[in-house]
N, C-alpha and C positions, 0 to 999 in steps of 0.2 A: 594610362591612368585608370583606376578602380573606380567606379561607380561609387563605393564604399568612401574611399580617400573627398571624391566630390561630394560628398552628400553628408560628411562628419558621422557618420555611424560607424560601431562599431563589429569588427568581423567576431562571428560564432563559429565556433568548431565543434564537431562533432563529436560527443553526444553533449544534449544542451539539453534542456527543462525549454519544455512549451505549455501554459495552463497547468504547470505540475504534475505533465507527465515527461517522461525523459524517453527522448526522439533522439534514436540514432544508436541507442544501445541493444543489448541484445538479450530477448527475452528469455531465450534458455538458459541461461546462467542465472546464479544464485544470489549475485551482483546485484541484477535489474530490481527483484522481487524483495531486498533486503529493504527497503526503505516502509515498504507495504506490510510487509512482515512486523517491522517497527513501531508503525504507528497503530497497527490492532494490537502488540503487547502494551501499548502502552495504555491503551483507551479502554484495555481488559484488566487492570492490575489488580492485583489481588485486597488493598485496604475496598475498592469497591466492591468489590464479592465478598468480604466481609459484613460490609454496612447494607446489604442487599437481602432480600429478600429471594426465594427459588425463580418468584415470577419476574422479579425484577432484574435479575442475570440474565434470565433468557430472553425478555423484552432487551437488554443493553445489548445481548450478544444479537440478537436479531439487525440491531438497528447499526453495529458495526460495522459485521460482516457486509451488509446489503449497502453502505455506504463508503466505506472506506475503497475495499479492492473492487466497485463495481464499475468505476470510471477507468481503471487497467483492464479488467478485464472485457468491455466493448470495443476496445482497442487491440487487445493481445489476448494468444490462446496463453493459457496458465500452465505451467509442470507440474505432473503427479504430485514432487514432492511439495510446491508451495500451498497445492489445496490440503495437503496430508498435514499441513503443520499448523495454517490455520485451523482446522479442524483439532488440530491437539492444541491447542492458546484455547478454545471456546471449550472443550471438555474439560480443561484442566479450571478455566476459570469457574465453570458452571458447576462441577462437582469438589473443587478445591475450596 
């Protein structure tokens, strides 16, 4: 008998969400980092860089960047390509 079965909990498999990071997946893939990628398009969208001001994209883009991928990346090293594209979401919102 399972520890699990005696105790009424339910089993997790791998990969699962811990604190809203995702344990058990695998960080070289384009997969892991799609969710990250996500939520800075989304927290960059363009009606805000319209209604915005120069200083006020780069204070938003500051405050994203440093917030969003920074709890991934104390956890996990990052690929070339997901900084490369962050980096193109903040140039496009900051001069679009």
């Amino acid at each position: 008998m399972f520890f699990v079965d005696m105790l009424n909990y339910a089993q997790m498999f791998v990969p699962f969400k811990y604190l809203g990071l995702q344990v058990g997946g695998n960080p070289r893939k384009r997969e892991f980092w799609k969710e990250i990628i996500d939520k800075v398009r989304n927290k960059l969208s363009k009606w805000k860089g319209k209604n915005l001001s120069f200083v006020g994209r780069v204070c938003l883009i500051k405050l994203v960047f440093t917030a969003i991928p920074l709890y991934y990346l104390s956890v996990f090293k990052a690929p070339v390509s997901m900084c490369k594209e962050i980096t193109n979401l903040q140039r496009k919102f900051l001069w679009g």
